[in-house]
PASE-409691 format. One record per residue (C-alpha): residue number from 1; residue in one letter; chain; x, y, z. Coordinates in steps of 0.25 Angstrom, whole numbers, plus 5000, padded with zeros to 4 digits. Example, Ala and Ser with C-alpha at 12.3 -4.5 7.8 and 13.67 -1.06 7.14 Angstrom:
PASE-409691
  num  residuo  cadena    c1    c2    c3
    1        a       A  5049  4982  5031
    2        s       A  5055  4996  5029
end
This chain:
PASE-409691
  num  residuo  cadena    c1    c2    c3
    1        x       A  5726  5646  4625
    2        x       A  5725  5632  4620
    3        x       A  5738  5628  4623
    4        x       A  5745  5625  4637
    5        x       A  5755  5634  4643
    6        x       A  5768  5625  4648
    7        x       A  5780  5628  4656
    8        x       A  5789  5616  4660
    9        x       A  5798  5615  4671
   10        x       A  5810  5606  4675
   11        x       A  5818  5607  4687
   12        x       A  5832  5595  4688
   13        x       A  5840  5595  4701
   14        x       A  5851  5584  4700
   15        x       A  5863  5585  4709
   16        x       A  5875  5574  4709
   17        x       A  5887  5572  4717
   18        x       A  5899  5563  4718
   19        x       A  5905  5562  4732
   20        x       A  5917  5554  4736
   21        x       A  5913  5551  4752
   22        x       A  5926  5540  4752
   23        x       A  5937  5536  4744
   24        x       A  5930  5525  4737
   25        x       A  5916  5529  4740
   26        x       A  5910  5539  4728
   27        x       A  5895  5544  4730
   28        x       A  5886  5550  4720
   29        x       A  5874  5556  4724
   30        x       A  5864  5563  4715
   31        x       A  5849  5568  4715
   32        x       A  5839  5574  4705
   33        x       A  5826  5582  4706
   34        x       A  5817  5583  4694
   35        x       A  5806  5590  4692
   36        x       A  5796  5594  4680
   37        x       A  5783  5603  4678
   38        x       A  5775  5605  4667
   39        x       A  5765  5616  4668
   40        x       A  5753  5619  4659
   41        x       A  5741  5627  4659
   42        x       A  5732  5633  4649
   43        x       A  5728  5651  4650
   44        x       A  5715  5657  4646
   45        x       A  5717  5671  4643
   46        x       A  5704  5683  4647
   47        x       A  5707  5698  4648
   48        x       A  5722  5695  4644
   49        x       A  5723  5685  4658
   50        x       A  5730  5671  4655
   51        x       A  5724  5662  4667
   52        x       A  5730  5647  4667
   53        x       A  5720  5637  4666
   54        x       A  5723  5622  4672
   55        x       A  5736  5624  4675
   56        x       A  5744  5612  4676
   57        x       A  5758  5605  4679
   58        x       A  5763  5591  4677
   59        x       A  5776  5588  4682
   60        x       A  5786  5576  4686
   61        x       A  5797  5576  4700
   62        x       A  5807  5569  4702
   63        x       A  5820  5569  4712
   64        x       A  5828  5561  4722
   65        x       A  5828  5557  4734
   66        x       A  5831  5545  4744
   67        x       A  5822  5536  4751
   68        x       A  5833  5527  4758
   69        x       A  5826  5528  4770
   70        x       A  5815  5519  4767
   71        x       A  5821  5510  4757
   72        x       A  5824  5497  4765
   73        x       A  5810  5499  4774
   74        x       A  5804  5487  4765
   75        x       A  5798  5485  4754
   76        x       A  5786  5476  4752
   77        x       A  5769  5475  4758
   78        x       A  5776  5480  4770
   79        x       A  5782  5491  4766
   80        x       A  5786  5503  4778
   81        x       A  5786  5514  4769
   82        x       A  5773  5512  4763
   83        x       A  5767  5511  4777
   84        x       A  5773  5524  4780
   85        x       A  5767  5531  4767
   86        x       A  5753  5527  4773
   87        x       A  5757  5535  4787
   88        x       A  5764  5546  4779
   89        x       A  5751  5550  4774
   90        x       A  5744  5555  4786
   91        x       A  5757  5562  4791
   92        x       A  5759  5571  4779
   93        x       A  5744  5572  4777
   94        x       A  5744  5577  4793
   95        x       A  5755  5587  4790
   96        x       A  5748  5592  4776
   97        x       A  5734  5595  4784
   98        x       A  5742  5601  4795
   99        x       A  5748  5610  4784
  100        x       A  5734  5613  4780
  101        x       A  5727  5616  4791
  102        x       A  5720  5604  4792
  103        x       A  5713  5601  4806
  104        x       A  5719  5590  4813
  105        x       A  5708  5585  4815
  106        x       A  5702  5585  4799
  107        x       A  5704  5570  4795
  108        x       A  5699  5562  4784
  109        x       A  5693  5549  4788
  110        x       A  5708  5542  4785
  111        x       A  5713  5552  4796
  112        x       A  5721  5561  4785
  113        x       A  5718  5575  4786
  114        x       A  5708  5581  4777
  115        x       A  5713  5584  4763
  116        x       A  5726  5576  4763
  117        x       A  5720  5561  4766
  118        x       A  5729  5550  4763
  119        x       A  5727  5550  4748
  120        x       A  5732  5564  4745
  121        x       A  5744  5566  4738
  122        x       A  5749  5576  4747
  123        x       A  5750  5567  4758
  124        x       A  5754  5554  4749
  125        x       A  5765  5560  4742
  126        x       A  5773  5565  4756
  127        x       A  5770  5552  4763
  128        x       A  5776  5543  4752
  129        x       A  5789  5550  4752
  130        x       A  5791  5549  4766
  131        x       A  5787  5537  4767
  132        x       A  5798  5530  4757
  133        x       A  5809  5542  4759
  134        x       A  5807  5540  4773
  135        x       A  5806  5555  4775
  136        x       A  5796  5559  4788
  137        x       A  5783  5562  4784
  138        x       A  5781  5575  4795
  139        x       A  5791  5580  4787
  140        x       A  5792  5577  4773
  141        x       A  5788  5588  4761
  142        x       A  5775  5588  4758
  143        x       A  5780  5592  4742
  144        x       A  5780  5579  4733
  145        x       A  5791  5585  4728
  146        x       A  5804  5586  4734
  147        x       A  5814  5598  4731
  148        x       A  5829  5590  4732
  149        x       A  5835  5579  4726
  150        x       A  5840  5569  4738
  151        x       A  5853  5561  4733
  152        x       A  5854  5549  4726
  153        x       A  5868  5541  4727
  154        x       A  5878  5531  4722
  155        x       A  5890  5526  4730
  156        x       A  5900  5518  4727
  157        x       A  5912  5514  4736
  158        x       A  5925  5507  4728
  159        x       A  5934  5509  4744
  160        x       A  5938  5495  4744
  161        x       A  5947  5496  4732
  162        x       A  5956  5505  4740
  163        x       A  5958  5493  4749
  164        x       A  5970  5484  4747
  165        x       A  5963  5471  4749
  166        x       A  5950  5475  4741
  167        x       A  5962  5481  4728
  168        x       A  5969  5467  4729
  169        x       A  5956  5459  4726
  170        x       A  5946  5469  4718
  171        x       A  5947  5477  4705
  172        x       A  5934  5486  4709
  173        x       A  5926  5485  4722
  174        x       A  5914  5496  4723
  175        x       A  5901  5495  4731
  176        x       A  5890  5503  4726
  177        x       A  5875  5511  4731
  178        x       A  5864  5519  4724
  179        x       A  5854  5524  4728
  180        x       A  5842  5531  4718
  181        x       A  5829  5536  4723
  182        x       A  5819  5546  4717
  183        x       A  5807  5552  4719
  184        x       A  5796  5557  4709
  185        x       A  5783  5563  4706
  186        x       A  5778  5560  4691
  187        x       A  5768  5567  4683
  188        x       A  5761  5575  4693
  189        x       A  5751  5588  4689
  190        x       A  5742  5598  4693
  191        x       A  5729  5595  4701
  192        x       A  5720  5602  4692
  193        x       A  5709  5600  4701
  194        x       A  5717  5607  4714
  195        x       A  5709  5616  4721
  196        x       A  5716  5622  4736
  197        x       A  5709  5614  4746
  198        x       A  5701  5605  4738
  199        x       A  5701  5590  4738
  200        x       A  5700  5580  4730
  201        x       A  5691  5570  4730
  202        x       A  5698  5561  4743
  203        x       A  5697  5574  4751
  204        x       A  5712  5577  4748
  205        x       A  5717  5592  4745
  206        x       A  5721  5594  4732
  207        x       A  5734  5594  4729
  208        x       A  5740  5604  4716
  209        x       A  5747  5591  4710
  210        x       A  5746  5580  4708
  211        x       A  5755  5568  4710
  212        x       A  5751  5554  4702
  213        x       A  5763  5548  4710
  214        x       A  5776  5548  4718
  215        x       A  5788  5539  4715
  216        x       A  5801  5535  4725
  217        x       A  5812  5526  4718
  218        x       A  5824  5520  4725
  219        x       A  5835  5513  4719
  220        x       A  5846  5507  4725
  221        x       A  5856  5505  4713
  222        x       A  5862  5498  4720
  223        x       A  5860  5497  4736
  224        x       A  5872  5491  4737
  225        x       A  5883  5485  4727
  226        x       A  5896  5478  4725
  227        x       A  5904  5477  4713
  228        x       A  5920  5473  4714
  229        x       A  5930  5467  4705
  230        x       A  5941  5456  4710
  231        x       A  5954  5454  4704
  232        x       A  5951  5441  4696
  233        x       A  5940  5450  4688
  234        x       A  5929  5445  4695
  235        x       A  5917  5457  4697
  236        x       A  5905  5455  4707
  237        x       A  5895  5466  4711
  238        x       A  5883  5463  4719
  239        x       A  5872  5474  4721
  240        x       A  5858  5476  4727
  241        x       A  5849  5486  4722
  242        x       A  5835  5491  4727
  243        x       A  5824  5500  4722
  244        x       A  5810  5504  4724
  245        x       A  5800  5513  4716
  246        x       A  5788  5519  4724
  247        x       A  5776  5525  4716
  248        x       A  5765  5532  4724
  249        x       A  5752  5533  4715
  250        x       A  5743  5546  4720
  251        x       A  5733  5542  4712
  252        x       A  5730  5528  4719
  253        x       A  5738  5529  4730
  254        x       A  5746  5518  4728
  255        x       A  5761  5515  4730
  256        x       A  5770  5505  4718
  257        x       A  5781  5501  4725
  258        x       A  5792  5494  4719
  259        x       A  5805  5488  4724
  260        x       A  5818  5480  4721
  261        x       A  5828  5475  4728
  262        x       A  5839  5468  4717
  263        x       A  5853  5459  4720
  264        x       A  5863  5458  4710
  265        x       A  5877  5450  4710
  266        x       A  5886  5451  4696
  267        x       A  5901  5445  4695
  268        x       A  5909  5447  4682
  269        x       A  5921  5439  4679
  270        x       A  5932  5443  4668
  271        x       A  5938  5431  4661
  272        x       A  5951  5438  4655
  273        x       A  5959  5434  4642
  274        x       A  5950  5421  4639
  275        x       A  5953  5414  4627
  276        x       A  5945  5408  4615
  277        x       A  5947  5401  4604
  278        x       A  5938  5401  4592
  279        x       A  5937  5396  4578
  280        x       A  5930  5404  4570
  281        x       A  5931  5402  4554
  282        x       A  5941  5393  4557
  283        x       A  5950  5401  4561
  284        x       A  5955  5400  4577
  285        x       A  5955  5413  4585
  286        x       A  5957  5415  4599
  287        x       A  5950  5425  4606
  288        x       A  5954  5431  4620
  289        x       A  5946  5439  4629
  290        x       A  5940  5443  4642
  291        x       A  5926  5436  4647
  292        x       A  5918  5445  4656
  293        x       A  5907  5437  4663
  294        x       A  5898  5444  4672
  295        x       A  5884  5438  4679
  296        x       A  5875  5445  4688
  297        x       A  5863  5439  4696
  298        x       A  5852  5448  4703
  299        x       A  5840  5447  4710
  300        x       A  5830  5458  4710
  301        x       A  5817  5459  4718
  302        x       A  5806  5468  4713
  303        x       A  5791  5472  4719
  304        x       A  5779  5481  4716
  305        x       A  5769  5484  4726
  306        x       A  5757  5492  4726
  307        x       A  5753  5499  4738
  308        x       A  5740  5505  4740
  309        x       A  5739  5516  4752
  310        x       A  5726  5513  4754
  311        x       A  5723  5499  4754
  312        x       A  5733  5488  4759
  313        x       A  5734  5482  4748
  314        x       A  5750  5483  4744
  315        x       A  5753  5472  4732
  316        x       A  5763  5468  4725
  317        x       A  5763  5470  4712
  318        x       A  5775  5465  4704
  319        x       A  5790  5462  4709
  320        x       A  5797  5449  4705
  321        x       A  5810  5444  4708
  322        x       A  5821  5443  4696
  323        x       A  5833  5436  4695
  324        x       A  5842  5440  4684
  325        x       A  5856  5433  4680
  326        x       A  5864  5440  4670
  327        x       A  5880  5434  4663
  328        x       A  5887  5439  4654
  329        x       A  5900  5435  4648
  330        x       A  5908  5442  4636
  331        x       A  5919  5440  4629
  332        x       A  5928  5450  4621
  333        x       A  5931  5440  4610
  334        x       A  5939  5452  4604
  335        x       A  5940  5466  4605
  336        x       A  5927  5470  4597
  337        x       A  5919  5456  4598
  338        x       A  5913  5453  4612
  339        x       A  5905  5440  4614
  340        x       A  5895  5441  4627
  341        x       A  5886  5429  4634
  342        x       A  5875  5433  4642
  343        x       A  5864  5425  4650
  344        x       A  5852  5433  4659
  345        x       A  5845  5427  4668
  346        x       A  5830  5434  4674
  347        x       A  5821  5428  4683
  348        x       A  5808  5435  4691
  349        x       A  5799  5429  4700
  350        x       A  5789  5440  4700
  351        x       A  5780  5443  4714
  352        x       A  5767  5443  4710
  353        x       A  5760  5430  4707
  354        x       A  5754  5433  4692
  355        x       A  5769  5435  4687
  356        x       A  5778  5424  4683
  357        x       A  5793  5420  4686
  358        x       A  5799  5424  4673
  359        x       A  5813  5420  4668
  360        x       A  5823  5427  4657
  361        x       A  5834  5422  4650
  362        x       A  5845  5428  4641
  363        x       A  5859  5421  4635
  364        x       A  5865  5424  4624
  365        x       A  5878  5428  4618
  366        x       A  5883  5442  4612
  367        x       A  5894  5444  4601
  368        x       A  5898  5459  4599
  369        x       A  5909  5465  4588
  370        x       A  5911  5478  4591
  371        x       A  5918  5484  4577
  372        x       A  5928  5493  4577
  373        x       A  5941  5496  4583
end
Protein backbone atom coordinates (compact mmCIF):
# COMPACT_ATOMS: atom_id res chain seq x y z
CA UNK A 1 0.00 0.00 0.00
CA UNK A 2 1.20 3.38 -0.90
CA UNK A 3 -0.56 5.12 1.37
CA UNK A 4 -0.34 5.63 5.24
CA UNK A 5 -2.94 4.06 7.47
CA UNK A 6 -4.12 6.91 10.27
CA UNK A 7 -5.99 6.84 13.43
CA UNK A 8 -6.19 9.88 15.71
CA UNK A 9 -6.95 10.19 18.97
CA UNK A 10 -7.88 13.14 21.50
CA UNK A 11 -8.41 12.73 25.03
CA UNK A 12 -9.85 16.55 27.12
CA UNK A 13 -10.19 16.34 31.00
CA UNK A 14 -11.44 19.86 32.27
CA UNK A 15 -13.24 20.20 35.61
CA UNK A 16 -14.32 23.65 37.21
CA UNK A 17 -15.84 24.69 40.44
CA UNK A 18 -17.15 27.70 42.14
CA UNK A 19 -16.91 27.48 46.04
CA UNK A 20 -18.01 30.25 48.28
CA UNK A 21 -15.42 29.40 51.62
CA UNK A 22 -16.91 32.96 53.33
CA UNK A 23 -19.32 35.50 52.90
CA UNK A 24 -17.34 37.69 50.79
CA UNK A 25 -14.70 35.24 49.79
CA UNK A 26 -15.58 33.39 46.06
CA UNK A 27 -13.04 30.73 44.89
CA UNK A 28 -12.85 29.28 41.56
CA UNK A 29 -10.65 26.48 40.84
CA UNK A 30 -10.25 24.79 37.57
CA UNK A 31 -7.85 22.24 35.76
CA UNK A 32 -7.43 20.76 32.31
CA UNK A 33 -5.49 17.66 30.79
CA UNK A 34 -4.94 17.57 27.02
CA UNK A 35 -3.71 14.96 25.24
CA UNK A 36 -3.29 14.01 21.44
CA UNK A 37 -1.73 11.00 19.28
CA UNK A 38 -1.33 10.57 15.83
CA UNK A 39 -0.66 7.17 14.64
CA UNK A 40 0.71 6.19 11.28
CA UNK A 41 2.14 3.28 9.60
CA UNK A 42 2.42 1.80 6.38
CA UNK A 43 1.31 -2.59 5.74
CA UNK A 44 2.87 -4.99 3.16
CA UNK A 45 0.55 -7.64 2.29
CA UNK A 46 2.29 -11.72 1.65
CA UNK A 47 0.02 -14.81 1.78
CA UNK A 48 -2.94 -12.65 2.64
CA UNK A 49 -0.92 -11.28 6.03
CA UNK A 50 -0.90 -7.30 6.56
CA UNK A 51 2.39 -6.68 8.68
CA UNK A 52 2.97 -2.80 9.80
CA UNK A 53 6.12 -1.41 8.59
CA UNK A 54 7.73 1.72 10.55
CA UNK A 55 5.04 2.23 12.74
CA UNK A 56 4.96 5.56 14.08
CA UNK A 57 3.27 8.23 16.48
CA UNK A 58 3.55 11.88 16.98
CA UNK A 59 1.73 13.53 19.78
CA UNK A 60 1.44 16.71 22.02
CA UNK A 61 0.42 16.79 26.21
CA UNK A 62 -0.51 19.13 28.10
CA UNK A 63 -2.20 19.55 31.71
CA UNK A 64 -2.15 21.52 34.98
CA UNK A 65 -0.49 21.29 37.82
CA UNK A 66 1.23 23.69 40.69
CA UNK A 67 4.57 24.36 41.39
CA UNK A 68 4.01 26.78 44.26
CA UNK A 69 6.43 25.11 46.18
CA UNK A 70 9.44 26.47 44.40
CA UNK A 71 8.25 29.52 43.28
CA UNK A 72 9.95 32.08 45.55
CA UNK A 73 13.34 29.75 45.92
CA UNK A 74 15.22 32.58 43.61
CA UNK A 75 15.46 33.16 40.49
CA UNK A 76 18.95 34.33 38.89
CA UNK A 77 22.86 32.48 38.34
CA UNK A 78 22.19 31.24 41.58
CA UNK A 79 19.15 29.56 41.19
CA UNK A 80 18.22 26.35 44.02
CA UNK A 81 16.04 24.71 41.79
CA UNK A 82 18.45 24.39 38.87
CA UNK A 83 21.00 23.16 41.42
CA UNK A 84 18.50 20.41 42.52
CA UNK A 85 17.80 19.21 38.84
CA UNK A 86 21.63 18.61 38.58
CA UNK A 87 21.29 16.10 41.88
CA UNK A 88 17.86 14.86 40.82
CA UNK A 89 19.46 13.06 38.05
CA UNK A 90 21.51 10.46 39.90
CA UNK A 91 18.48 9.80 42.11
CA UNK A 92 16.07 8.83 39.63
CA UNK A 93 18.72 7.30 37.43
CA UNK A 94 19.64 5.09 40.95
CA UNK A 95 15.99 4.23 41.18
CA UNK A 96 15.64 3.29 37.14
CA UNK A 97 18.84 0.89 37.22
CA UNK A 98 17.64 -0.60 40.50
CA UNK A 99 14.28 -1.12 38.54
CA UNK A 100 16.30 -2.85 35.92
CA UNK A 101 18.56 -4.81 37.67
CA UNK A 102 21.48 -2.94 37.13
CA UNK A 103 24.38 -3.80 39.65
CA UNK A 104 25.08 -1.37 42.19
CA UNK A 105 28.14 -1.36 41.36
CA UNK A 106 27.91 -0.94 37.25
CA UNK A 107 28.69 2.97 36.83
CA UNK A 108 29.77 5.03 34.15
CA UNK A 109 32.82 7.00 34.64
CA UNK A 110 30.18 10.10 35.71
CA UNK A 111 28.94 7.58 38.50
CA UNK A 112 25.48 7.13 36.69
CA UNK A 113 24.60 3.67 36.43
CA UNK A 114 25.10 2.01 33.15
CA UNK A 115 22.45 2.74 30.49
CA UNK A 116 20.80 5.84 32.21
CA UNK A 117 23.94 8.36 32.38
CA UNK A 118 22.95 11.93 33.03
CA UNK A 119 21.94 12.74 29.62
CA UNK A 120 19.12 10.21 29.13
CA UNK A 121 15.82 11.46 28.94
CA UNK A 122 14.55 9.05 31.09
CA UNK A 123 16.36 10.39 34.06
CA UNK A 124 16.24 14.14 32.80
CA UNK A 125 12.60 14.39 32.23
CA UNK A 126 11.65 13.06 36.14
CA UNK A 127 14.61 15.24 37.77
CA UNK A 128 13.31 18.56 36.09
CA UNK A 129 9.89 18.02 37.40
CA UNK A 130 10.89 17.49 40.91
CA UNK A 131 13.12 19.92 40.77
CA UNK A 132 10.78 23.02 39.93
CA UNK A 133 7.24 21.33 41.41
CA UNK A 134 9.14 20.52 44.36
CA UNK A 135 7.93 17.01 44.45
CA UNK A 136 10.63 14.32 46.11
CA UNK A 137 12.63 12.69 43.58
CA UNK A 138 12.53 8.97 45.52
CA UNK A 139 9.14 9.16 44.82
CA UNK A 140 8.12 10.91 41.97
CA UNK A 141 6.51 8.99 38.57
CA UNK A 142 8.99 7.94 36.32
CA UNK A 143 6.06 8.65 33.24
CA UNK A 144 6.71 12.11 31.61
CA UNK A 145 3.29 12.36 31.50
CA UNK A 146 0.91 12.79 34.35
CA UNK A 147 -2.66 11.40 34.57
CA UNK A 148 -4.67 14.26 36.53
CA UNK A 149 -5.13 17.89 36.25
CA UNK A 150 -3.94 19.60 39.78
CA UNK A 151 -6.24 22.89 40.36
CA UNK A 152 -5.66 26.23 39.22
CA UNK A 153 -7.45 29.23 41.08
CA UNK A 154 -8.83 32.52 41.36
CA UNK A 155 -10.00 34.39 44.57
CA UNK A 156 -11.38 37.13 45.25
CA UNK A 157 -12.46 38.64 48.84
CA UNK A 158 -15.10 41.95 48.76
CA UNK A 159 -15.69 41.15 53.04
CA UNK A 160 -14.80 44.59 53.88
CA UNK A 161 -17.87 46.03 52.26
CA UNK A 162 -20.03 44.18 54.92
CA UNK A 163 -18.22 46.48 57.28
CA UNK A 164 -19.85 49.79 58.45
CA UNK A 165 -16.69 51.78 58.41
CA UNK A 166 -15.40 50.36 55.11
CA UNK A 167 -19.55 51.09 53.37
CA UNK A 168 -19.29 54.62 54.74
CA UNK A 169 -16.00 55.56 52.80
CA UNK A 170 -15.98 52.94 49.66
CA UNK A 171 -18.39 52.08 46.77
CA UNK A 172 -16.30 48.69 45.87
CA UNK A 173 -13.36 47.28 47.91
CA UNK A 174 -12.04 43.63 46.55
CA UNK A 175 -8.63 42.13 46.96
CA UNK A 176 -7.75 39.63 44.39
CA UNK A 177 -5.19 36.18 43.46
CA UNK A 178 -4.52 33.89 40.58
CA UNK A 179 -2.50 31.64 40.22
CA UNK A 180 -1.99 29.61 36.50
CA UNK A 181 0.56 27.02 35.91
CA UNK A 182 1.01 24.14 33.20
CA UNK A 183 2.87 21.69 32.05
CA UNK A 184 3.75 20.33 28.58
CA UNK A 185 5.35 18.01 26.27
CA UNK A 186 5.32 19.28 22.51
CA UNK A 187 5.69 17.19 19.52
CA UNK A 188 7.16 14.10 20.59
CA UNK A 189 7.52 10.70 18.44
CA UNK A 190 8.47 7.20 17.93
CA UNK A 191 12.13 6.30 18.29
CA UNK A 192 12.36 4.49 15.04
CA UNK A 193 15.81 3.23 16.01
CA UNK A 194 14.49 1.54 19.52
CA UNK A 195 15.70 -1.54 20.14
CA UNK A 196 15.06 -3.44 23.95
CA UNK A 197 18.18 -3.02 25.51
CA UNK A 198 20.16 -1.24 23.06
CA UNK A 199 21.88 2.15 23.49
CA UNK A 200 22.57 4.92 21.74
CA UNK A 201 25.35 6.34 21.08
CA UNK A 202 26.15 7.95 24.99
CA UNK A 203 25.65 4.47 26.16
CA UNK A 204 22.11 5.23 27.25
CA UNK A 205 19.04 2.63 26.77
CA UNK A 206 16.87 3.47 24.27
CA UNK A 207 13.88 5.03 25.08
CA UNK A 208 10.26 4.13 22.70
CA UNK A 209 9.83 8.22 22.39
CA UNK A 210 11.20 10.59 22.22
CA UNK A 211 10.81 13.96 23.95
CA UNK A 212 12.34 17.21 21.89
CA UNK A 213 11.62 19.17 25.27
CA UNK A 214 9.57 19.82 28.43
CA UNK A 215 7.75 23.06 29.42
CA UNK A 216 6.71 24.55 33.21
CA UNK A 217 4.76 27.86 33.05
CA UNK A 218 3.67 29.78 36.25
CA UNK A 219 1.80 32.95 36.32
CA UNK A 220 0.67 34.89 38.90
CA UNK A 221 -2.20 36.97 37.45
CA UNK A 222 -2.04 38.70 39.83
CA UNK A 223 -0.02 37.64 43.30
CA UNK A 224 -1.65 40.01 45.07
CA UNK A 225 -4.10 42.87 44.10
CA UNK A 226 -6.28 45.80 45.44
CA UNK A 227 -8.79 47.65 43.69
CA UNK A 228 -11.55 49.98 45.81
CA UNK A 229 -13.79 52.82 45.02
CA UNK A 230 -14.17 55.96 47.55
CA UNK A 231 -17.29 57.91 47.75
CA UNK A 232 -15.84 61.13 46.04
CA UNK A 233 -15.42 58.68 42.80
CA UNK A 234 -11.95 58.18 43.05
CA UNK A 235 -10.56 54.47 42.04
CA UNK A 236 -6.98 52.98 42.91
CA UNK A 237 -5.94 49.52 42.31
CA UNK A 238 -2.44 48.35 42.97
CA UNK A 239 -1.26 44.93 41.88
CA UNK A 240 1.91 42.67 41.53
CA UNK A 241 2.16 40.03 39.10
CA UNK A 242 4.95 37.25 38.39
CA UNK A 243 5.55 34.60 36.02
CA UNK A 244 8.30 32.16 34.71
CA UNK A 245 8.43 29.96 31.70
CA UNK A 246 10.93 26.83 31.95
CA UNK A 247 11.99 25.09 28.64
CA UNK A 248 14.17 22.01 29.00
CA UNK A 249 15.72 21.18 25.41
CA UNK A 250 16.78 17.11 25.34
CA UNK A 251 18.36 17.54 22.47
CA UNK A 252 21.24 19.98 23.96
CA UNK A 253 20.57 19.64 27.28
CA UNK A 254 20.01 23.04 27.90
CA UNK A 255 17.45 24.90 30.19
CA UNK A 256 15.67 28.73 28.68
CA UNK A 257 14.62 30.18 31.79
CA UNK A 258 12.50 33.27 31.87
CA UNK A 259 10.92 35.34 34.52
CA UNK A 260 9.01 38.60 35.44
CA UNK A 261 8.23 39.98 38.25
CA UNK A 262 5.77 43.37 37.27
CA UNK A 263 4.16 46.37 39.73
CA UNK A 264 1.29 48.34 38.74
CA UNK A 265 -0.67 51.47 40.42
CA UNK A 266 -3.82 52.99 38.36
CA UNK A 267 -6.15 55.81 39.87
CA UNK A 268 -9.29 56.87 38.02
CA UNK A 269 -11.21 60.03 38.86
CA UNK A 270 -14.74 60.91 37.60
CA UNK A 271 -15.34 64.58 37.05
CA UNK A 272 -19.42 64.69 36.93
CA UNK A 273 -21.65 67.13 35.16
CA UNK A 274 -18.54 69.46 33.61
CA UNK A 275 -19.65 72.17 31.61
CA UNK A 276 -18.33 73.51 28.23
CA UNK A 277 -19.12 76.10 26.05
CA UNK A 278 -18.39 76.08 22.36
CA UNK A 279 -18.84 78.21 19.35
CA UNK A 280 -19.03 76.10 16.51
CA UNK A 281 -20.43 77.98 13.20
CA UNK A 282 -21.23 80.65 15.18
CA UNK A 283 -23.62 79.33 16.82
CA UNK A 284 -23.08 78.95 21.04
CA UNK A 285 -23.71 75.50 22.36
CA UNK A 286 -23.08 74.35 25.93
CA UNK A 287 -22.23 70.83 26.42
CA UNK A 288 -22.36 68.85 29.65
CA UNK A 289 -20.78 65.78 30.61
CA UNK A 290 -18.75 63.44 32.65
CA UNK A 291 -14.62 63.41 32.51
CA UNK A 292 -13.19 60.05 33.21
CA UNK A 293 -9.59 60.26 33.79
CA UNK A 294 -7.66 57.28 34.63
CA UNK A 295 -3.40 56.82 34.60
CA UNK A 296 -1.63 53.84 35.42
CA UNK A 297 2.17 53.61 35.98
CA UNK A 298 4.07 50.04 36.04
CA UNK A 299 7.37 48.56 36.26
CA UNK A 300 8.04 45.37 34.97
CA UNK A 301 11.46 43.29 35.24
CA UNK A 302 12.09 40.60 32.51
CA UNK A 303 15.15 38.08 32.12
CA UNK A 304 16.31 35.11 29.96
CA UNK A 305 19.02 32.70 30.93
CA UNK A 306 20.37 29.86 29.47
CA UNK A 307 21.55 27.27 31.43
CA UNK A 308 23.75 24.43 30.32
CA UNK A 309 23.79 20.98 32.58
CA UNK A 310 26.93 20.38 31.65
CA UNK A 311 29.09 23.17 31.65
CA UNK A 312 28.96 26.23 34.02
CA UNK A 313 28.46 28.47 31.89
CA UNK A 314 24.63 29.99 32.76
CA UNK A 315 24.20 33.52 30.70
CA UNK A 316 21.97 35.92 30.32
CA UNK A 317 20.54 36.34 27.40
CA UNK A 318 17.88 38.96 27.10
CA UNK A 319 15.72 40.85 29.99
CA UNK A 320 15.24 44.60 30.26
CA UNK A 321 13.64 46.56 32.56
CA UNK A 322 10.30 48.70 31.11
CA UNK A 323 8.69 51.45 32.47
CA UNK A 324 5.31 52.27 31.07
CA UNK A 325 2.78 55.31 31.77
CA UNK A 326 -0.40 55.26 30.45
CA UNK A 327 -3.56 58.37 30.82
CA UNK A 328 -6.49 58.56 29.30
CA UNK A 329 -9.28 61.13 29.61
CA UNK A 330 -12.76 61.19 27.90
CA UNK A 331 -15.45 63.10 27.61
CA UNK A 332 -19.07 62.32 26.56
CA UNK A 333 -19.68 65.44 24.82
CA UNK A 334 -23.26 64.02 24.00
CA UNK A 335 -24.97 60.97 23.93
CA UNK A 336 -23.49 59.54 20.63
CA UNK A 337 -20.22 61.81 20.27
CA UNK A 338 -17.36 60.91 22.83
CA UNK A 339 -14.05 62.83 22.58
CA UNK A 340 -10.90 60.93 24.37
CA UNK A 341 -7.17 62.14 25.13
CA UNK A 342 -4.38 59.76 25.57
CA UNK A 343 -0.69 59.81 26.35
CA UNK A 344 1.74 56.45 26.77
CA UNK A 345 4.71 56.40 27.93
CA UNK A 346 7.50 53.18 27.61
CA UNK A 347 10.84 53.01 28.71
CA UNK A 348 13.35 49.82 28.72
CA UNK A 349 16.68 49.68 29.92
CA UNK A 350 17.46 46.34 28.41
CA UNK A 351 20.19 43.64 30.60
CA UNK A 352 22.52 42.72 27.99
CA UNK A 353 25.08 45.22 27.08
CA UNK A 354 24.64 45.08 22.99
CA UNK A 355 20.92 46.46 23.36
CA UNK A 356 20.05 49.95 23.81
CA UNK A 357 17.67 51.86 26.28
CA UNK A 358 14.71 52.64 23.93
CA UNK A 359 11.88 54.98 24.51
CA UNK A 360 8.16 55.22 22.97
CA UNK A 361 5.70 57.84 22.96
CA UNK A 362 2.04 58.19 21.94
CA UNK A 363 -0.50 61.32 22.52
CA UNK A 364 -3.15 61.94 20.68
CA UNK A 365 -6.67 62.80 20.71
CA UNK A 366 -9.97 60.46 19.52
CA UNK A 367 -13.42 61.87 18.33
CA UNK A 368 -16.04 59.16 17.97
CA UNK A 369 -19.92 59.44 16.81
CA UNK A 370 -21.64 56.66 17.23
CA UNK A 371 -25.16 56.85 14.95
CA UNK A 372 -28.14 55.90 15.76
CA UNK A 373 -30.42 55.95 18.46
Amino acid sequence: FNQAYTTVHNNEISYNAEIGLLQGLQLDLTGNRSYSENNSENFSVVNGVYNALSPRLFGNFEISTIMLRTSFSGDGLGSTAFKDLKTNRLVIAERLGAARGIPAGNVDADGFPTGYGKTNQAVLIPAFLAAYTGEDPNSISMDAKRSFPLPNWNMQYTGFMRLKSFKKRFNRFAISHGYRASHTLNAFTTNLDYQLNGTDQSGNFMNKILYTNVNLVEQFNPLFKIDFELKNSLQVSAEVRKDRALSLSLDNNLLTETSGDEWIVGMGFRLKNVKFKTNIGGKSTKLKGDINIKADLSVRDNITLIRNLDLLSDQVTAGQRLWSFKMSADYGLSRNFNALFFYDHAFSKFAISTAFPQTNIRAGITLRYNFGN
